[in-house]
N, C-alpha and C positions, 0 to 999 in steps of 0.2 A: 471369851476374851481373846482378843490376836495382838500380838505384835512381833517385831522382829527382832533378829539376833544376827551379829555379824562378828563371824571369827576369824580373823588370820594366822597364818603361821608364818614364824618369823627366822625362825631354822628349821634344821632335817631333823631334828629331835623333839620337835612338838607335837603333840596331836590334839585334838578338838574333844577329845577326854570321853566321850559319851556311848553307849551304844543303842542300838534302835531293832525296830522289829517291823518285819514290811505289813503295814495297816490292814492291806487285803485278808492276808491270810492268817491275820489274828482275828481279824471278824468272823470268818467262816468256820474256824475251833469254838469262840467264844458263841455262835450261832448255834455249836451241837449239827452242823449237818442241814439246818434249814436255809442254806445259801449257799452260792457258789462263788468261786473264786470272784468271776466279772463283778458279780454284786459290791464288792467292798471296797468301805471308799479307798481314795490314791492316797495315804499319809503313810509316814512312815511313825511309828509310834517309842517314845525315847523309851530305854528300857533301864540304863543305869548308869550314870555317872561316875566317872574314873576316881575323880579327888583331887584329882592334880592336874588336869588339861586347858584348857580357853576354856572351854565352858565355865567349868568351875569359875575361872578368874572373871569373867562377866559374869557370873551371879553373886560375886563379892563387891564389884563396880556398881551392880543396878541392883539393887533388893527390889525396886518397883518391878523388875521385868526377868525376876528367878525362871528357869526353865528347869522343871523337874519329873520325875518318874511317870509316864502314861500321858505328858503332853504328847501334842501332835505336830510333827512338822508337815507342813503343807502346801512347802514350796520353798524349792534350794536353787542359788541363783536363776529363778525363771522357770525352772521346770517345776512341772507339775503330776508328775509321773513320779510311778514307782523306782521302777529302773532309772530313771532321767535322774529323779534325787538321790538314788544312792551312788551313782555315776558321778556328781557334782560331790560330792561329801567327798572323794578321792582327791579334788585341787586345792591346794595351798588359800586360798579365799573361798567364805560362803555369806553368802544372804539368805537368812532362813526365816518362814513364815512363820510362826508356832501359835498353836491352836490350845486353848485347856476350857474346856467347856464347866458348867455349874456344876457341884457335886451330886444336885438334885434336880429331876424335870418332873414334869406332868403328863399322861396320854389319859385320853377320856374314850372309853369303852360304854358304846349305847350299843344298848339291845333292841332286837327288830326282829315281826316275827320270819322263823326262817335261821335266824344268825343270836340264840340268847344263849350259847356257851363261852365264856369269855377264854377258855381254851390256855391256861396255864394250872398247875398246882404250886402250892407253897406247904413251907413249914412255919411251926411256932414254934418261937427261941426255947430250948433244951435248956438251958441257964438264963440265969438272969444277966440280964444286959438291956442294951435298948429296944423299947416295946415295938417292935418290926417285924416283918414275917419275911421268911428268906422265898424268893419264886425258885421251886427245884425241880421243874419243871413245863416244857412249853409245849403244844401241838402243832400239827403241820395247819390244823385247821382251827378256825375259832377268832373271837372279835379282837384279840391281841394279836395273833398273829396278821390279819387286814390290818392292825394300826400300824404293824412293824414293816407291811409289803409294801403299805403306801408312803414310808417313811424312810424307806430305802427306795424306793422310785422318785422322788422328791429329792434326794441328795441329802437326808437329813441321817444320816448314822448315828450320830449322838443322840438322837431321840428311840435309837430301835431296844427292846429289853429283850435282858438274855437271863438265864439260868443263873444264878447269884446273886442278883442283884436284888434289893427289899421295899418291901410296902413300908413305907412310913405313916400312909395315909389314907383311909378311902372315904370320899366324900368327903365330910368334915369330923369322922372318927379318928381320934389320932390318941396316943397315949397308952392304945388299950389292947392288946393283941387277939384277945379273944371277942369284941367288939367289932374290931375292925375284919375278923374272919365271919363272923354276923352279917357285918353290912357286906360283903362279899358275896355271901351265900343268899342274901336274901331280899335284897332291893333288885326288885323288875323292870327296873328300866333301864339301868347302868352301872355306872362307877365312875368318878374323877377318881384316879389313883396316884398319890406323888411317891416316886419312887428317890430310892438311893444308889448310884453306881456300887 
């Protein structure tokens, strides 16, 4: 989902209430090392809301168009740079693009011979909670990490998976944690996996 947000300041004692994190270099931590600076996309990523600034007071005007923790801005007056948006976010006026993607995607890992390690570990939930298995781990090599090189070659960052993130689902097992570690370990041709950020 995108849309925009547009703040002004109206004295020298305003501010636009938020603070942000440069995109780049939250992908390449959340990456663990398997990317580099260049790879990550240009956003800058909101990280916390003041309480009291524009922003806040456009998320009290528009409930349709709230902008909150881990959106993406994507574009501040026209730029579309790192430095260009945080450069623009310094002037009394902004047009900002914002980005917040599903809380859930899909990547499908086929096996081929030559490439049949899908190339992550996971855990099963320690407590009870929801039936998910956490990925606590990724390789440099393996049919996930191809799904994440050519998904950051593509420009798609919100589809690449990192270390934390959960299986909700593989194939059509869902509900069952030790099931879904089953169909992981044991079906020979692949996996549709729906994850969770």
């Amino acid at each position: 989902r995108e849309w925009e947000v547009v703040l002004t300041k109206e004295g020298q004692f305003q501010h636009f209430g938020f603070s942000h994190a440069n995109g780049r270099k939250r992908f390449v931590h959340v990456r663990g090392g398997l990317s580099s600076l260049d790879e990550g996309p240009d956003v800058l990523v909101v990280k916390r809301l003041a309480g009291n600034g524009l922003l806040d007071a456009w998320n009290a005007r528009h409930p349709d168009a709230v902008v909150q923790p881990l959106d993406q801005i994507a574009e501040v007056n026209g730029s579309h740079t790192v430095s260009g948006m945080v450069s623009e976010l310094r002037t009394s006026c902004v047009r900002m693009r914002i980005v917040r993607y599903p809380d859930t995607f899909h990547v499908e890992l086929t096996k081929r011979p030559g490439a049949a390690q899908y190339g992550f570990k996971f855990d099963k939930p320690s407590r009870p909670g929801p039936a998910e298995l956490r990925i606590s781990d990724l390789a440099a090599s393996g049919l996930l990490e191809e799904a994440n090189r050519r998904h950051i070659a593509e420009g798609l960052h919100h589809l690449v998976v990192t270390s934390g993130m959960r299986v909700v689902a593989v194939n059509s097992v869902e509900g069952d944690v030790a099931a879904m570690a089953r169909e992981l370990r044991s079906n020979g041709r692949g996996v549709l996996l729906r994850l969770r950020r």
